[in-house]
C-alpha positions in Angstrom: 7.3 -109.6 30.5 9.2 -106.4 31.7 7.3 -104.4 34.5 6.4 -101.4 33.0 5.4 -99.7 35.8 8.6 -100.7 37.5 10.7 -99.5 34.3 8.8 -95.9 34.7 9.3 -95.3 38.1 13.1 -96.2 37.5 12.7 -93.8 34.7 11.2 -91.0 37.2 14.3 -91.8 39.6 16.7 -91.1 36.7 15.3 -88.1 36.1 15.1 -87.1 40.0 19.2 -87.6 39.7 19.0 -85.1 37.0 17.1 -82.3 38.8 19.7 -83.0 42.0 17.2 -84.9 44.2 18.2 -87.7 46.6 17.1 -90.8 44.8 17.1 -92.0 49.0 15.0 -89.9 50.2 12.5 -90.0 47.2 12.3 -93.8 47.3 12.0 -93.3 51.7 9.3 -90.9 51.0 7.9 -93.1 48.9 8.1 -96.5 50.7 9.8 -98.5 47.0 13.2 -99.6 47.3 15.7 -99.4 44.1 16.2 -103.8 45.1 12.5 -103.8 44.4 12.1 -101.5 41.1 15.0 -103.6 39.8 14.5 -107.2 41.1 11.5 -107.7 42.9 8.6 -109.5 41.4 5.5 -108.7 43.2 4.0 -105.5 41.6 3.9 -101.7 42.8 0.8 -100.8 44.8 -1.3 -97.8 43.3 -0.7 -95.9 46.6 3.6 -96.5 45.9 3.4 -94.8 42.7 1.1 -92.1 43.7 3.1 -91.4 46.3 6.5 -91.2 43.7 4.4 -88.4 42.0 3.5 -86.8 44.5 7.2 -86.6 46.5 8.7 -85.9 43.0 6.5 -82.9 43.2 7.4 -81.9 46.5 10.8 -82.2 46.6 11.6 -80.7 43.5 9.1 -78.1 44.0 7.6 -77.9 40.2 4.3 -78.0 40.0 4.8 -78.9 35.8 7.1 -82.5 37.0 5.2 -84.4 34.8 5.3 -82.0 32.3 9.0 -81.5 32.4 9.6 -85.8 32.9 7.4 -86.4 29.7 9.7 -83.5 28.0 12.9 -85.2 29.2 12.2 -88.9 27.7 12.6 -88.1 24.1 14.8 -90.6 23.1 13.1 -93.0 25.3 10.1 -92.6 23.2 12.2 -93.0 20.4 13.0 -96.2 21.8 9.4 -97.7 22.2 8.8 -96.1 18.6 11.2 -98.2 17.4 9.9 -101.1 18.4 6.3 -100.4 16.9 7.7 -99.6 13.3 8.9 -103.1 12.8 5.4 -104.1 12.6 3.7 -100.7 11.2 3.3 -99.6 7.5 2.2 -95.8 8.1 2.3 -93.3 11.3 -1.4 -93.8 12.3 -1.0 -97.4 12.6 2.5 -97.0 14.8 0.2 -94.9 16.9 -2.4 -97.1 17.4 -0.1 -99.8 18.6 1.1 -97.4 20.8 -2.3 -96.3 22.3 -2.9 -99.6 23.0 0.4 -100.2 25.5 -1.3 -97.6 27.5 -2.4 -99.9 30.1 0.7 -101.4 30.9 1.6 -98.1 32.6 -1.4 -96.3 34.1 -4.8 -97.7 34.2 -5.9 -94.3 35.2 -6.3 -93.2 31.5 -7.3 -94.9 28.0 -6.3 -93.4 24.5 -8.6 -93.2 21.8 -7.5 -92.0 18.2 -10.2 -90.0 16.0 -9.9 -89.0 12.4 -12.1 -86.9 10.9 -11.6 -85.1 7.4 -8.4 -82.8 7.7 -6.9 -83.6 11.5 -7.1 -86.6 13.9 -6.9 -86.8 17.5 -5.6 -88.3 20.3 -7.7 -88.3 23.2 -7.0 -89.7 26.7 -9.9 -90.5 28.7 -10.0 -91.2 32.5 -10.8 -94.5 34.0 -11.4 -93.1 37.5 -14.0 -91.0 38.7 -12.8 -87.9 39.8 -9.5 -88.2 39.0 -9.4 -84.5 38.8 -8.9 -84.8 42.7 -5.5 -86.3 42.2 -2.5 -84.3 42.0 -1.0 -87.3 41.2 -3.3 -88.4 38.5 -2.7 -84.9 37.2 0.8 -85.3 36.6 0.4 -88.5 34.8 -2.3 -86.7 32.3 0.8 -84.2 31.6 3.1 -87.1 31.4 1.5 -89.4 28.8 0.5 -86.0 26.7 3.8 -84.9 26.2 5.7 -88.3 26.1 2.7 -88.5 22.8 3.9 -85.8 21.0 7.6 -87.0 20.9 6.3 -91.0 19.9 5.1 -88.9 16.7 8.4 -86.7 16.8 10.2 -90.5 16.6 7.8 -91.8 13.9 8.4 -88.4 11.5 12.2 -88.1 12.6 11.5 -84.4 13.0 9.5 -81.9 16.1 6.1 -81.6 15.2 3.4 -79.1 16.4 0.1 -79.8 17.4 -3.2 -78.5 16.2 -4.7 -77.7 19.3 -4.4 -79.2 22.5 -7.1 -79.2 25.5 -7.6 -80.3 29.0 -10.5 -80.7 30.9 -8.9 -79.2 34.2 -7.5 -75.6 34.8 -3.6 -75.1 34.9 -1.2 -72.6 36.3 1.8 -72.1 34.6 0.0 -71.9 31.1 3.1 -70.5 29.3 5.3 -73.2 30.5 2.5 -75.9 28.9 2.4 -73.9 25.9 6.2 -74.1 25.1 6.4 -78.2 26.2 3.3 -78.4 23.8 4.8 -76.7 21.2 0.9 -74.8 20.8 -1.2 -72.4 23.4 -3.4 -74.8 25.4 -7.0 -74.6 26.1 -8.0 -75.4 29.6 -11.7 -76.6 31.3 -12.5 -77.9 28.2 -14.9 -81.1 27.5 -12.2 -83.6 26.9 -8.3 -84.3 27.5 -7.0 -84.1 23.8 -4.0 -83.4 21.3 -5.1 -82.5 17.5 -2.6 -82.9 14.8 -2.7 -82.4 11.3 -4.3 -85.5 9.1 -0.7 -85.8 6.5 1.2 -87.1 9.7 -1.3 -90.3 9.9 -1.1 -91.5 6.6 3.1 -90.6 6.3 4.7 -94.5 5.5 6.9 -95.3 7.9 10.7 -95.2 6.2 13.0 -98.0 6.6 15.9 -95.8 6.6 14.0 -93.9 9.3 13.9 -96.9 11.4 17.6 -97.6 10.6 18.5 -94.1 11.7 16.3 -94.8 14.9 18.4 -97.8 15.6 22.3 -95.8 15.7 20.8 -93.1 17.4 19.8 -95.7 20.2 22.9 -97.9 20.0 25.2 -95.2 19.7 23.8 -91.9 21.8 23.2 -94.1 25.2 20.7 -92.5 27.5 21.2 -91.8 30.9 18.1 -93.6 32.2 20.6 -95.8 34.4 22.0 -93.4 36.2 20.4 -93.4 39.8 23.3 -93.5 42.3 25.4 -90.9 43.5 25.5 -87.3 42.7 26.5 -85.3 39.4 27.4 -81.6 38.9 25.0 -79.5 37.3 27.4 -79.0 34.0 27.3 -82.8 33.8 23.6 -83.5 34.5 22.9 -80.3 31.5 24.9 -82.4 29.4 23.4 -85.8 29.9 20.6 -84.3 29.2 21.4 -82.6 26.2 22.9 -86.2 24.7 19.3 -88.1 25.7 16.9 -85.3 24.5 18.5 -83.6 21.5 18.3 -85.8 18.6 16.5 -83.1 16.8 18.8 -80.3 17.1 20.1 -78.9 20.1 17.7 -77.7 23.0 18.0 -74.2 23.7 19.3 -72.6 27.5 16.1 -71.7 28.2 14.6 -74.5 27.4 17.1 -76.5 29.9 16.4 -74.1 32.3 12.5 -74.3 32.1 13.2 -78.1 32.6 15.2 -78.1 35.5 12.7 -75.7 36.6 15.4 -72.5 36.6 15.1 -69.1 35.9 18.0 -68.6 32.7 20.1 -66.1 35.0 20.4 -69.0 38.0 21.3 -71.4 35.4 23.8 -69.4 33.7 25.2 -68.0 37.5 25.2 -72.0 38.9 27.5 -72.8 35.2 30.0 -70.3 35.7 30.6 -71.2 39.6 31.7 -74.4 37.8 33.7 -73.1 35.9 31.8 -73.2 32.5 28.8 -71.8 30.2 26.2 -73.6 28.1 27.2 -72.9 25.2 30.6 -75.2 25.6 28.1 -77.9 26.6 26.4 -77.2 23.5 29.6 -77.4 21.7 30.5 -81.0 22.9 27.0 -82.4 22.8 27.1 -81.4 19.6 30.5 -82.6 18.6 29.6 -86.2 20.2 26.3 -86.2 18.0 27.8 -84.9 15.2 30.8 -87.8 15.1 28.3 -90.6 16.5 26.1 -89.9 13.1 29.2 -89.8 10.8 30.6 -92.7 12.2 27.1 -94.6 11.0 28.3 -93.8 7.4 25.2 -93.9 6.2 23.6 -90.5 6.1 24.6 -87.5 3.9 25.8 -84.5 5.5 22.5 -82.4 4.6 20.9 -84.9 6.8 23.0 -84.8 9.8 23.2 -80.9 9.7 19.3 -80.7 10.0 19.6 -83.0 12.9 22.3 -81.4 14.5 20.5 -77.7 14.2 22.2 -76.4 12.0 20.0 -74.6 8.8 22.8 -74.7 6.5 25.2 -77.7 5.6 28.1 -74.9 5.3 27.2 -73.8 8.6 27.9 -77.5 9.8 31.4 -78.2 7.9 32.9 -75.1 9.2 31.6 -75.8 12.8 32.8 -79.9 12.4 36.2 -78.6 11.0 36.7 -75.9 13.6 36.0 -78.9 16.7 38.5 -81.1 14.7 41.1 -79.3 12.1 39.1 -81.5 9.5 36.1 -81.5 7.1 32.6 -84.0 7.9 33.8 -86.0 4.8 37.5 -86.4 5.2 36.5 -87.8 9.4 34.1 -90.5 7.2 37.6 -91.1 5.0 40.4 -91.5 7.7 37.8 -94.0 10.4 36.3 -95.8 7.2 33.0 -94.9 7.6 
């Protein structure tokens, strides 16, 4: 069986490429070797992975890295989504199954799943005393929270919003958590929780969802590979915007909060190569836009929602403007 542990930490190198670390010096720091992530069999120590938190931390200087890591995995929790729904009739079983593949990655936390009358919730207790001592264990907490909330964007096909979310700890940076968590957080509260709305557990799980799931996998790669060499910034905004915006495209300040970026640097670091966001916008979109088409199986409605766009006009005069043509004649002339 696949190391999951391994498979996260090559996940958190990927991601390290993306904010312009040395994937090197992270892995020196940390005392794992890519040869091992990738081929080794004997397990990572607790004390390796701690210390990949804790460098990721440091060397990209955001105290939110979890946070932001959790936000950047979208379509990988996509992927593990779609492997649960093959064997799930509704949303609250999918995210049972899910709770339960906890422990393959951290051992530090266990989910439980409450319902009561009108919400349920998904609570993640610790498994080590004082974990609150662990800026690493702190990071995971943000990690697992966030990568949550986008297993249940997968499973609905669309962003949902929390109830209410709490954590036990206090946090700086509380507007940055509130617009990853899509709610305002409450801190030093009695538990680690999210709360969501009750419809969203008893919502069947579509089988055209589940095909949708599977193009948007096999067709819009993510970049989770890429851990060698270096990348501009206009190319590491766009990998990004192809691995985390199958919901409509994230905003610039949304990248920039990622990347951990004030707007103006962002915009000042595009134009010295050459180039703004909203180009980058433009082609990630265009890519989506002719990836989803080429599937053939979606109506136009459909794509436009998941593309951004509030009106289906909006979307044909965009598509036609990118390539002299209509949506529906491209499906025509490459037979989809």
């Amino acid at each position: 069986m696949e190391d999951q542990v391994k498979k996260l930490v090559l996940s958190m190198l990927a991601y390290a490429v993306q904010r312009d670390l040395s994937v090197e010096m992270l892995c020196r720091l940390s005392n794992v070797t890519i040869a091992e992530l990738k081929e080794g069999k004997a397990p990572l120590s607790a004390k390796q992975v701690n210390d990949v938190w804790l460098n990721s931390v440091h060397l990209t200087k955001d105290d939110c890295f979890g946070l932001h890591f959790g936000e950047s995995l979208q379509l990988s929790a996509l992927g593990i989504v779609g492997e649960i729904i093959k064997t799930s009739d509704t949303v609250g079983a999918a995210l049972t199954i899910a709770a339960s593949l906890t422990p393959l990655i951290t051992d530090a936390f266990c989910l439980v799943l409450l319902e009561d009358e009108n919400t349920f919730s998904v609570k993640f207790v610790p498994q080590i005393a004082e974990w609150e001592k662990s800026p690493a264990l702190l990071q995971m907490l943000d990690f697992l929270m966030v990568f949550v909330i986008h297993e249940l964007d997968g499973l609905l096909l669309k962003k949902v919003r929390p109830i209410a979310v709490q954590y036990t700890a206090g946090r700086n940076h509380q507007m940055e958590y509130e617009r990853v968590m899509r709610c305002r957080p409450e801190f030093n509260q009695l538990e680690n929780a999210i709360t969501f709305d009750l419809t969203y557990w008893k919502e069947p799980i579509l089988s055209a969802n589940f095909e949708l799931q599977r193009i948007l996998l096999e067709k819009i790669k993510p970049f989770s590979g890429m851990i060698n060499g270096t990348m501009t910034l206009q190319t590491r905004i766009y990998n990004y915007l192809m691995s985390n915006a199958y919901l409509g495209i994230i905003s610039q300040e949304e990248i920039a909060a990622n990347f951990n970026l004030s707007t103006r640097t962002l915009q000042r670091k595009l134009k010295e190569e050459g180039v703004n966001f909203q180009q980058l916008a433009d082609e990630a979109r265009k890519a989506l836009a002719i990836n989803y088409l080429k599937s053939g199986s979606y109506p136009l409605k459909q794509i436009s929602y998941l593309l951004g766009y509030n009106e289906t006009t909006a979307f044909i005069r965009t598509f036609k403007r990118w390539t002299g043509i209509t949506p529906a004649v491209y499906q025509t002339n490459n037979n989809c």
